[in-house]
DRENFIZA-862203 format. One record per residue (C-alpha): residue number from 1; residue in one letter; y, x, z. Coordinates in nm, 2 decimals. Example, Ala and Ser with C-alpha at 12.3 -4.5 7.8 and 13.67 -1.06 7.14 Angstrom:
# DRENFIZA-862203
R num residu      v      u      w
R   1      A  -0.45   1.23   0.78
R   2      S  -0.11   1.37   0.71
***
This chain:
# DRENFIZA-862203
R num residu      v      u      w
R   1      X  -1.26 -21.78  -4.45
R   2      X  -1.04 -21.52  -4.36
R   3      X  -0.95 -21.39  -3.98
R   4      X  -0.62 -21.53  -3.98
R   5      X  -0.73 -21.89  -4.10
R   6      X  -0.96 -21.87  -3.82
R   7      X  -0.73 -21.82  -3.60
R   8      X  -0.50 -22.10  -3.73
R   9      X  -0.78 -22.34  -3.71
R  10      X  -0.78 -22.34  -3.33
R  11      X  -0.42 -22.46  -3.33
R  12      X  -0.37 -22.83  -3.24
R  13      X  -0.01 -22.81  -3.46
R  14      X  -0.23 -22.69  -3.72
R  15      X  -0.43 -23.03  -3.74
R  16      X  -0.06 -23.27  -3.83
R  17      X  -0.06 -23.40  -4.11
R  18      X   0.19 -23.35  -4.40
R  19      X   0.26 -23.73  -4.46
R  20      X   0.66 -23.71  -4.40
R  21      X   0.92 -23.71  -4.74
R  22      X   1.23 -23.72  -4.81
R  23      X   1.28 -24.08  -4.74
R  24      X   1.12 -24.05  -4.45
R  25      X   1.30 -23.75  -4.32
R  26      X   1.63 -23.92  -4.40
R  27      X   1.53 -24.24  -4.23
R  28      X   1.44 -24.00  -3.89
R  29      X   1.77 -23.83  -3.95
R  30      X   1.98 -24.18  -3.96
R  31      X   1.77 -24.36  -3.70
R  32      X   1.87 -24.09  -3.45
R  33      X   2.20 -24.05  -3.52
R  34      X   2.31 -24.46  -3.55
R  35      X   2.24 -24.52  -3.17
R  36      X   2.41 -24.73  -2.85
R  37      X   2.72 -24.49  -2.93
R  38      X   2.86 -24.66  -3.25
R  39      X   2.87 -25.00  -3.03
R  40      X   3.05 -24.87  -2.72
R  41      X   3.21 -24.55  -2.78
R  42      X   3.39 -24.67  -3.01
R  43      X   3.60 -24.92  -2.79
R  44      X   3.65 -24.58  -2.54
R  45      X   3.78 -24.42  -2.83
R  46      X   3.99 -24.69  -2.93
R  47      X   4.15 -24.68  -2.55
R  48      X   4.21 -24.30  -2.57
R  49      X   4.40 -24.29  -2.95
R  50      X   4.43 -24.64  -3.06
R  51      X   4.42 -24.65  -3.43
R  52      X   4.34 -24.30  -3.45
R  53      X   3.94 -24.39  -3.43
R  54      X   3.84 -24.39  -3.78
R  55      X   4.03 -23.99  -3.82
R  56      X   3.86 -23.90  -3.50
R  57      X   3.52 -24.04  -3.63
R  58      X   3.64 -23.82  -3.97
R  59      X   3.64 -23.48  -3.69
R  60      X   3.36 -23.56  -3.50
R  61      X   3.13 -23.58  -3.81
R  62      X   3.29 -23.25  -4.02
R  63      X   3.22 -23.09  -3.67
R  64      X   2.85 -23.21  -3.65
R  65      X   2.78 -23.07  -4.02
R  66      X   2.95 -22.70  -3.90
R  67      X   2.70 -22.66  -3.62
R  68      X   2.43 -22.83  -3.84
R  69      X   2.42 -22.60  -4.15
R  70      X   2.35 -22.28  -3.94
R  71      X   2.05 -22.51  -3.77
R  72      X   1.97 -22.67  -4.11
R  73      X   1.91 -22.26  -4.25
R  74      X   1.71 -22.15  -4.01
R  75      X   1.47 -22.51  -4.06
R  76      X   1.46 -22.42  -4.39
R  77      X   1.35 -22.04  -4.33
R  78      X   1.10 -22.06  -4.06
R  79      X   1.00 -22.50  -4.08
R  80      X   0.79 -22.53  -3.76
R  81      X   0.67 -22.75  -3.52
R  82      X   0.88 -22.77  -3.23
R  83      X   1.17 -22.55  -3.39
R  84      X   1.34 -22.58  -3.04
R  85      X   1.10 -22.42  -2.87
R  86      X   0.92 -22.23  -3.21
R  87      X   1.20 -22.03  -3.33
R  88      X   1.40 -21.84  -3.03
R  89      X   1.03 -21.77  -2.90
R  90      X   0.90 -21.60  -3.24
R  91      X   1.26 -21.48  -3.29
R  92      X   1.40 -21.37  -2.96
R  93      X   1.10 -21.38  -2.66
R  94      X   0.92 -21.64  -2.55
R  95      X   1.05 -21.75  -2.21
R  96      X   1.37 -21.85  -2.42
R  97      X   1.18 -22.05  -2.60
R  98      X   1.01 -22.25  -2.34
R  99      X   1.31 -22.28  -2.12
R 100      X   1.47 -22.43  -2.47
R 101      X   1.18 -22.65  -2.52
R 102      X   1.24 -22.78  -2.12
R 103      X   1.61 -22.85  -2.18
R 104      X   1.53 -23.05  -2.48
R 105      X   1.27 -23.23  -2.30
R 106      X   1.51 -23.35  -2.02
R 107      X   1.63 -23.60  -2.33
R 108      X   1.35 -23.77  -2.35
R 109      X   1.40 -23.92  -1.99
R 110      X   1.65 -24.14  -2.18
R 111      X   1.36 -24.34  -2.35
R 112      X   1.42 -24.64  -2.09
R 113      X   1.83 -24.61  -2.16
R 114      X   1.75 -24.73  -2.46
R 115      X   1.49 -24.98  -2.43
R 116      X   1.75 -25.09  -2.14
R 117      X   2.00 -25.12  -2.40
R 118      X   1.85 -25.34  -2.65
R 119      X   1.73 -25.55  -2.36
R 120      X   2.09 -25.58  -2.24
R 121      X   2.18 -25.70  -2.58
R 122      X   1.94 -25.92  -2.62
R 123      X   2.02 -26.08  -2.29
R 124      X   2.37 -26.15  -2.43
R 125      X   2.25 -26.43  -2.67
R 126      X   1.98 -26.59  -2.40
R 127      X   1.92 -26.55  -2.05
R 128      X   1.57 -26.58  -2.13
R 129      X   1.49 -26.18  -2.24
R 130      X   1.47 -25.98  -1.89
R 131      X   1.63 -25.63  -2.01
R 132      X   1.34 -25.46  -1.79
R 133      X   1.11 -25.63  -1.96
R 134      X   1.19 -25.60  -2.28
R 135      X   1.24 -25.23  -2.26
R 136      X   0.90 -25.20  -2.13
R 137      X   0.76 -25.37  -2.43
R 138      X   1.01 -25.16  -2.67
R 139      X   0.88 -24.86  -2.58
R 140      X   0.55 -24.97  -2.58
R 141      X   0.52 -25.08  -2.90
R 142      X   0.69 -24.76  -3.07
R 143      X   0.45 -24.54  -2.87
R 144      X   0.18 -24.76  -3.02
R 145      X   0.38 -24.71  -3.37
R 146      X   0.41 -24.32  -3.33
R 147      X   0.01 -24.29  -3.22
R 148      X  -0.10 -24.41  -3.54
R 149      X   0.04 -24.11  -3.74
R 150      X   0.42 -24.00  -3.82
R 151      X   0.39 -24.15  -4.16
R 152      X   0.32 -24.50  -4.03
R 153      X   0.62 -24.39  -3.74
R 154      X   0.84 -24.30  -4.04
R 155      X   0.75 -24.60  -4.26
R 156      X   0.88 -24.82  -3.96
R 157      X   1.21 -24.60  -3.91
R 158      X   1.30 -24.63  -4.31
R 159      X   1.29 -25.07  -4.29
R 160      X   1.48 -24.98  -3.90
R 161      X   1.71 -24.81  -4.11
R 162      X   1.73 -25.06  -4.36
R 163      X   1.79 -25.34  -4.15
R 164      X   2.05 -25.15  -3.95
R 165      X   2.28 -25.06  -4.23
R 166      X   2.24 -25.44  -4.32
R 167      X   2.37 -25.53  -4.03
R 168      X   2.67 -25.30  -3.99
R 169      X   2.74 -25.36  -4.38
R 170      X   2.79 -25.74  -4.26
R 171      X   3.05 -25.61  -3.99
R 172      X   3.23 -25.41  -4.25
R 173      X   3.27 -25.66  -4.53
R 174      X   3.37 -25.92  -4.30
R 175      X   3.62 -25.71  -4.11
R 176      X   3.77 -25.58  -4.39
R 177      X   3.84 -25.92  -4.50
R 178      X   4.05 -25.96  -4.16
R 179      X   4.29 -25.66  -4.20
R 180      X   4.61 -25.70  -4.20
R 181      X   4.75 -25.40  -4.34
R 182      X   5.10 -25.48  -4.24
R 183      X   5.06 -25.43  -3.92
R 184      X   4.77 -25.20  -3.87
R 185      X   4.81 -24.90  -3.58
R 186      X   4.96 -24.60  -3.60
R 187      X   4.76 -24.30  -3.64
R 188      X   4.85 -24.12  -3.34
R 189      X   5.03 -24.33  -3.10
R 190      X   4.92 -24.10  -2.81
R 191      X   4.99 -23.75  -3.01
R 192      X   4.73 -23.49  -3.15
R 193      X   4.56 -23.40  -2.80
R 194      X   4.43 -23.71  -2.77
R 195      X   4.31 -23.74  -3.10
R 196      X   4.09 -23.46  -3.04
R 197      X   3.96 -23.58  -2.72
R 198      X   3.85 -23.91  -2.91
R 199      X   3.71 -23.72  -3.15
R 200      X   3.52 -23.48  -2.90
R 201      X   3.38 -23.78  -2.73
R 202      X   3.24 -23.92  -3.05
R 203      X   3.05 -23.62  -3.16
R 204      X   2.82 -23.76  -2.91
R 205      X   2.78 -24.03  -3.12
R 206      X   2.76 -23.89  -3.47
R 207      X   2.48 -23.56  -3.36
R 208      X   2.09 -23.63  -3.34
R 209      X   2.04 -23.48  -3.70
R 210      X   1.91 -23.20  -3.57
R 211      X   1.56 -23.41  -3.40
R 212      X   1.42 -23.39  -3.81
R 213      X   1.40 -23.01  -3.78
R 214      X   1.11 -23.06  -3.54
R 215      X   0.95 -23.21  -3.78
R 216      X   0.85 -22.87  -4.02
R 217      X   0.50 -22.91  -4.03
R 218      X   0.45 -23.26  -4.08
R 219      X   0.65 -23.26  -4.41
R 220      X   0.61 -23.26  -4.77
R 221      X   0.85 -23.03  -4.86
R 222      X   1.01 -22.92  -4.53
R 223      X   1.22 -22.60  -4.67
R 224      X   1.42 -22.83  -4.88
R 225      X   1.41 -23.19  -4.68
R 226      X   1.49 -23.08  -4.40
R 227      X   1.85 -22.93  -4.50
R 228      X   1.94 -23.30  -4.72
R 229      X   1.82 -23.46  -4.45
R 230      X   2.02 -23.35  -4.14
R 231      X   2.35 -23.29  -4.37
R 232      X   2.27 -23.57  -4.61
R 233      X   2.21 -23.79  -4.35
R 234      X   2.46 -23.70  -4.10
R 235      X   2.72 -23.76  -4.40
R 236      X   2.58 -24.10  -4.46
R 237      X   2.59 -24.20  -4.11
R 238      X   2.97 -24.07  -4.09
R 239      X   3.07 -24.26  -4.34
R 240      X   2.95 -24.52  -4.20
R 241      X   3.07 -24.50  -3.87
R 242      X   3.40 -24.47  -4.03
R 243      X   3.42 -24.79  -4.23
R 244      X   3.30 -24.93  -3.92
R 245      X   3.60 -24.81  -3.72
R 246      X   3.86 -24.90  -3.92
R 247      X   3.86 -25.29  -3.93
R 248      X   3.75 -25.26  -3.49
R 249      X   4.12 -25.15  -3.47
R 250      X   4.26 -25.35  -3.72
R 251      X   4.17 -25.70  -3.62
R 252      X   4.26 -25.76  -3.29
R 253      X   4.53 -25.59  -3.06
R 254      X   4.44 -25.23  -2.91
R 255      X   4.45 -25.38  -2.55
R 256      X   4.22 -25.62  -2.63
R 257      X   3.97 -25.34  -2.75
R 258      X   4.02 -25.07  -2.61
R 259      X   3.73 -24.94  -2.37
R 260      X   3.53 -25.31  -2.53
R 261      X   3.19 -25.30  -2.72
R 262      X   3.19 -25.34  -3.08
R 263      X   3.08 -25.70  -3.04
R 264      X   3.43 -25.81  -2.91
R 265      X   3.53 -25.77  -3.27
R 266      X   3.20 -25.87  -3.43
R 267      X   3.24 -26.23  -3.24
R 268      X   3.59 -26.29  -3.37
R 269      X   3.53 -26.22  -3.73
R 270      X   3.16 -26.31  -3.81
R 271      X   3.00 -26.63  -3.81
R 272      X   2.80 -26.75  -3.53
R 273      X   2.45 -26.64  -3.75
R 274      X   2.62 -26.33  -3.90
R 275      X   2.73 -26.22  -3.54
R 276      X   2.36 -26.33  -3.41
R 277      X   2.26 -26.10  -3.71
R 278      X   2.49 -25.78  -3.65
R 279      X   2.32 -25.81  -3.24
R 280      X   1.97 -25.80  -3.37
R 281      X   1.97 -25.60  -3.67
R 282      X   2.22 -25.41  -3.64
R 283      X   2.32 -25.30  -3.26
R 284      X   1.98 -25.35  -3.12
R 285      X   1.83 -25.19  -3.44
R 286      X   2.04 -24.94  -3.42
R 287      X   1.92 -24.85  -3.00
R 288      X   1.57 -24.88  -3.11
R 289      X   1.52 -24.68  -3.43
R 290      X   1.68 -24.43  -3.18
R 291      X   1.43 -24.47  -2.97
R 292      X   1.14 -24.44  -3.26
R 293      X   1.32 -24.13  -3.38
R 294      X   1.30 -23.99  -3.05
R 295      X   0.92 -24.04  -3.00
R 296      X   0.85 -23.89  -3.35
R 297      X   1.03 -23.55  -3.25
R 298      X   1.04 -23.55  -2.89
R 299      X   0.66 -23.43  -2.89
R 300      X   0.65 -23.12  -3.13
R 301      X   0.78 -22.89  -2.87
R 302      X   0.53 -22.96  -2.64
R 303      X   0.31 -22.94  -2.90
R 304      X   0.38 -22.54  -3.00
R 305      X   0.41 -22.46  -2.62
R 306      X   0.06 -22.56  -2.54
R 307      X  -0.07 -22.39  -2.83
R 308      X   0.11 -22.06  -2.68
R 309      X  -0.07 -22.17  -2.30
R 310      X   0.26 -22.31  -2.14
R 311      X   0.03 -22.58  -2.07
R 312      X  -0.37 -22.68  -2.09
R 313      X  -0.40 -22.67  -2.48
R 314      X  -0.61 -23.01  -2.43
R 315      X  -0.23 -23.19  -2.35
R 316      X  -0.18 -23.08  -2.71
R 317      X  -0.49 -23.24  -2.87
R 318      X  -0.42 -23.38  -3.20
R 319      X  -0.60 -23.70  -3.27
R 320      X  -0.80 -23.66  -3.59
R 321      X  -0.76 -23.99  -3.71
R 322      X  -0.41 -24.00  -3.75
R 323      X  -0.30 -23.68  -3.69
R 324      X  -0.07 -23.73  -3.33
R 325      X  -0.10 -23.55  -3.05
R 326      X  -0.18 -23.85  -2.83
R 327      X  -0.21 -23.70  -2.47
R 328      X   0.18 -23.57  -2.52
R 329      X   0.30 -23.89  -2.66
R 330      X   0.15 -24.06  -2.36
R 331      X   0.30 -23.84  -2.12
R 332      X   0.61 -23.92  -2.28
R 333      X   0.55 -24.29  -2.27
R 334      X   0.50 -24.26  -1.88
R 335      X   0.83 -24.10  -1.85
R 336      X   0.98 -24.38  -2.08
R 337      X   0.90 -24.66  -1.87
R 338      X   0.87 -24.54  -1.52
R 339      X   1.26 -24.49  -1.49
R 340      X   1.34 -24.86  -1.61
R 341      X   1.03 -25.01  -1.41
R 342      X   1.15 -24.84  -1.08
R 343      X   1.55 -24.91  -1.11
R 344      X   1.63 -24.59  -1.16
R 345      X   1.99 -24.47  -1.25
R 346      X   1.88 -24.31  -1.59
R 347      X   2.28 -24.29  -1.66
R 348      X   2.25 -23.97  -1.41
R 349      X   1.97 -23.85  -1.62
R 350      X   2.13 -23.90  -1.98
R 351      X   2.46 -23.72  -1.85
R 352      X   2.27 -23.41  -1.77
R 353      X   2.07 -23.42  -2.07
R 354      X   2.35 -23.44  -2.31
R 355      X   2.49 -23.11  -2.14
R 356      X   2.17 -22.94  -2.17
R 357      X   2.12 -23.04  -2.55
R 358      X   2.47 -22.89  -2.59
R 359      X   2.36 -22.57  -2.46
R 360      X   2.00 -22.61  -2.66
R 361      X   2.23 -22.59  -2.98
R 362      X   2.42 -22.29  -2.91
R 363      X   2.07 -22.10  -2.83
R 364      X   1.93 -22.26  -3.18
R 365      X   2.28 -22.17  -3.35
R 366      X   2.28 -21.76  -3.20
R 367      X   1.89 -21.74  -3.32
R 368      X   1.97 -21.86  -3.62
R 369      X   2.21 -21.60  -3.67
R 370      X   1.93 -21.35  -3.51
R 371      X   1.66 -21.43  -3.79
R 372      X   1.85 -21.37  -4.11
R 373      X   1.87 -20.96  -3.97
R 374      X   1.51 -20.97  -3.77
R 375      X   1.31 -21.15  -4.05
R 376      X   1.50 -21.02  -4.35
R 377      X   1.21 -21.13  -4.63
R 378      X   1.18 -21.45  -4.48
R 379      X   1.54 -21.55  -4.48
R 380      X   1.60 -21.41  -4.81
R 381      X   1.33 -21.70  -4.94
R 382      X   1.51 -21.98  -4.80
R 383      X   1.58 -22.25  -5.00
R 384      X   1.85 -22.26  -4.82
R 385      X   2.08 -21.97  -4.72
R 386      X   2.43 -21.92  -4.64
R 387      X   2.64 -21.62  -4.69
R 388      X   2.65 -21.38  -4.37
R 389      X   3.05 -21.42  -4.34
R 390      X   3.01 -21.78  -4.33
R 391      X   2.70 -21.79  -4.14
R 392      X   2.89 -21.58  -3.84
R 393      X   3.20 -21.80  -3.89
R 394      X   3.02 -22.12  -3.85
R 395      X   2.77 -21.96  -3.56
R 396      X   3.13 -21.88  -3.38
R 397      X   3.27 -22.25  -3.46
R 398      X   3.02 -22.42  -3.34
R 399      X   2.93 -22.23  -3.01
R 400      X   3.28 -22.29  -2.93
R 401      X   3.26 -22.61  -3.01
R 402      X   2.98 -22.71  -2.77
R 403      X   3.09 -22.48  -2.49
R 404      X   3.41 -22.71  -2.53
R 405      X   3.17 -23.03  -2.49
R 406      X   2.98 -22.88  -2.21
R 407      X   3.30 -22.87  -2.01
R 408      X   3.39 -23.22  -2.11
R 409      X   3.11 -23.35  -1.97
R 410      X   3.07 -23.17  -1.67
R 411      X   3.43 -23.22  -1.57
R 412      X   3.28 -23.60  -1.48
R 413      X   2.92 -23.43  -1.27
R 414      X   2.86 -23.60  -0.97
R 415      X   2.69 -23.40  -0.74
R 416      X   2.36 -23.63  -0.78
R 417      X   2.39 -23.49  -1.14
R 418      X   2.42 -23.14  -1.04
R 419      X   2.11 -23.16  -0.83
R 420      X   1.93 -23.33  -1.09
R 421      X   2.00 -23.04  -1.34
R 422      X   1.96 -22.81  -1.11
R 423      X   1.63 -22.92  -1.02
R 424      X   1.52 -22.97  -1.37
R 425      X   1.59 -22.63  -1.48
R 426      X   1.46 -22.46  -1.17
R 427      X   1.09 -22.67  -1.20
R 428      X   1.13 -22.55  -1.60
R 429      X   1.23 -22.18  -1.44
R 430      X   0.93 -22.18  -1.20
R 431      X   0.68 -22.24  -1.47
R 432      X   0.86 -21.97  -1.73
R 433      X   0.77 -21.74  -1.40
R 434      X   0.41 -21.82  -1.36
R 435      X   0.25 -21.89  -1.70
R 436      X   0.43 -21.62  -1.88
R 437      X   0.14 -21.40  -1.83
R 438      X  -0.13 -21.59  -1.95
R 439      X   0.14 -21.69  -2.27
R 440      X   0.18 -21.34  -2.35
R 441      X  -0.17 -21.25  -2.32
R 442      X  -0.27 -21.57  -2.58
R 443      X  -0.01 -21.45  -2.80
R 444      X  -0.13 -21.07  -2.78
R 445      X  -0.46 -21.15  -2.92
R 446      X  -0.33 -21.39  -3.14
R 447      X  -0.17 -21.13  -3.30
R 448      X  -0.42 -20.88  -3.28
R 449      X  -0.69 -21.09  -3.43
R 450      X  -0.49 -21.25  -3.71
R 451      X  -0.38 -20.87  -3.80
R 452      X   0.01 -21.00  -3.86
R 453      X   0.10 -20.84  -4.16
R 454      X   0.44 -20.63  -4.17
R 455      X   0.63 -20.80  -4.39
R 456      X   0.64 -21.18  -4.37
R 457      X   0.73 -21.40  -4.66
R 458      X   0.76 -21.76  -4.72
R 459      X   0.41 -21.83  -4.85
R 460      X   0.29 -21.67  -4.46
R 461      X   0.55 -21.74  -4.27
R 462      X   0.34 -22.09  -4.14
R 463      X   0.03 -21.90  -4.05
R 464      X   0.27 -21.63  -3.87
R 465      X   0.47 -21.85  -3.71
R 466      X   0.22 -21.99  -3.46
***
């Protein structure tokens, strides 16, 4: 056994298990994007350019795929655990890396929005299902689902998705069927402005490809998957959204949609047990494979910082049985319940998260563009690579882009949501502070004992890495 095997050995990433494929990353990538957003953005975009919606849906999703093949190149170059936290540590320095990792993390709070959500929905066809409750038991039975191994996790996301797109097929047929063509909306009844603003809120709807890149190390064939995956699938999902979003402004009048749920529509134009269906299998699905998703990803980054000694490596533990690393997952359980048990306004919570994941991307984006001139050999490998012109074009896009969402959604901050940012990043600041130390010394003799060779290349790069 050589030195640096032995060293790899003592990693808790190192013991995940390569179960996911393909079909399995695809399913992760369409689970996390089809969420809550589909149902109810899409009457707020509706309100802001009418019949506009399915070309705003069209910008929201080529805009998603410009920040996502810059992402999707580096997953394939360096596929980690925890590429949130993984890459701007190894490629940039290691605070960024956890202070990354900690912004990311602040999503996960939103585990009880969506168990919240699919009890709300289910509330709507019986008074019966308590939407506390039920998110309780939601969440509880995809922790359960996630602790017996990302294969089985995945498995249950691929029949989510299937089911879903089952149920949003129904919509579509049907509502086609309703169109009158004759009399459909303008384009643009409220000019180009507002088309864009429709279509920067929906990129909130259409982004979450990006959770599969977290993934690396428990794939098949991460170098190549992970690439189809998050544009594959973000392109399936758009599509998608967009056949969706053309008969919800077609049917009935704009005024009577506008700023509605999707289920306004869904009631008119389905069947009683069709429109029973598209609630179950298709909105609720749709909230809850989210939520699966979520759970799958949401631990890897806490996974490769404990291995580095942000935290007590035993929070990392990987079961051996099926491969999860069960103290994080049950940490993140805790945090998935406790806001819906207690009351809590987790809207607060999901509003700042959504502008720290924007600013998560743009660190992921500019280290991306950082790799392919500080690991030279190991870009050059990629399965997938991108011309340097194109890779600084869509680097520049793209920060733009989410610098642009960032002010869009702070222009709304309360200042309970300032406070609650600012004391999430201060807590995450306050730990970068203190445990550096100990992190650099861990990754010192890391380095020193595995005797890192010069020159990395693709068939190293995932002993290196860690």
């Amino acid at each position: 056994m050589t030195l640096e095997a032995s060293v790899a050995e003592r990693l808790n990433q190192d013991q995940l298990k390569r179960t996911i494929g393909l079909p399995g990353a695809l399913g992760v990538t369409i689970n996390q994007v089809i969420g809550g957003g589909i149902v109810s953005l899409t009457g707020v975009a509706i309100g802001i350019t009418g019949g506009g919606t399915p070309w705003a849906y069209i910008i929201a999703v080529v805009t998603i795929i410009v920040v996502s093949i810059p992402y999707a190149s580096i997953a394939s170059a360096l596929p980690a655990v925890g590429g949130t936290y993984t890459w701007p540590a190894r490629v940039i320095h290691p605070r960024l890396g956890f202070i990354n990792m900690w912004m990311a993390l602040m999503q996960q709070c939103a585990l009880s929005l969506y168990g919240l959500s699919a009890g709300i929905y289910l509330n709507t066809l019986s008074d019966f299902f308590n939407p506390v409750v039920v998110a309780v038991i939601i969440v509880s039975i995809f922790y359960v689902a996630n602790l017996m191994g990302a294969s089985f996790s995945s498995r249950a996301g691929v029949w989510l998705m299937a089911l879903m797109i089952i149920g949003f097929s129904a919509f579509i047929v049907s509502g086609f069927a309703h169109i009158d063509w004759n009399t459909y909306p303008e384009p643009l009844p409220n000019g180009f402005t507002q088309l864009l603003s429709a279509a920067a809120l929906l990129t909130f709807a259409t982004m979450g490809s990006f959770g599969v890149a977290e993934l690396g190390r428990e794939m098949k064939n991460p170098a190549r998957d992970i690439p189809i995956s998050m544009i594959g699938g973000t392109l399936i999902v758009g599509l998608l959204y967009i056949l969706i979003a053309v008969p919800a402004v077609g049917i009935l009048p704009i005024n009577e949609v506008a700023d509605q749920p999707l289920s306004i529509v869904a009631e008119e134009i389905m069947p009683r047990g069709w429109w029973v269906f598209f609630i179950l299998g298709g909105a609720m699905v749709a909230i809850i494979s989210t939520l699966n998703a979520q759970l799958l990803w949401g631990s890897k980054g806490l996974l490769a910082a404990a291995d580095d000694g942000w935290m007590p490596k035993a929070f990392g533990r990987v079961n051996a049985r099926f491969g999860t690393p069960h103290w994080i997952l049950t940490a993140l359980f805790i945090l998935g319940i406790i806001p819906a048990i207690a009351g809590l306004d987790i809207s607060i919570i999901g509003t700042a998260a959504s502008a720290l994941v924007q600013v998560m991307l743009i660190i992921v984006l500019i280290v991306s563009l950082r790799m392919r001139y500080k690991l030279r050999d190991v870009y050059a490998h990629a399965q997938f690579r991108i011309p340097a012109w194109l890779h600084w074009t869509l680097t520049l896009v793209g920060t733009v882009t989410n610098l642009y969402q960032i002010t869009l959604l702070t222009a709304d901050f309360t200042g309970v949501v300032w406070i609650a940012l600012a004391s999430w990043l201060c807590v995450g600041a306050l730990i970068a502070i203190l445990r550096y130390p100990a992190v650099a010394r861990i990754l010192a003799a890391r380095e020193e004992e595995s005797n890192a060779p010069a020159k990395l290349t693709t068939n190293t790069v995932e002993r290196t890495i860690t």
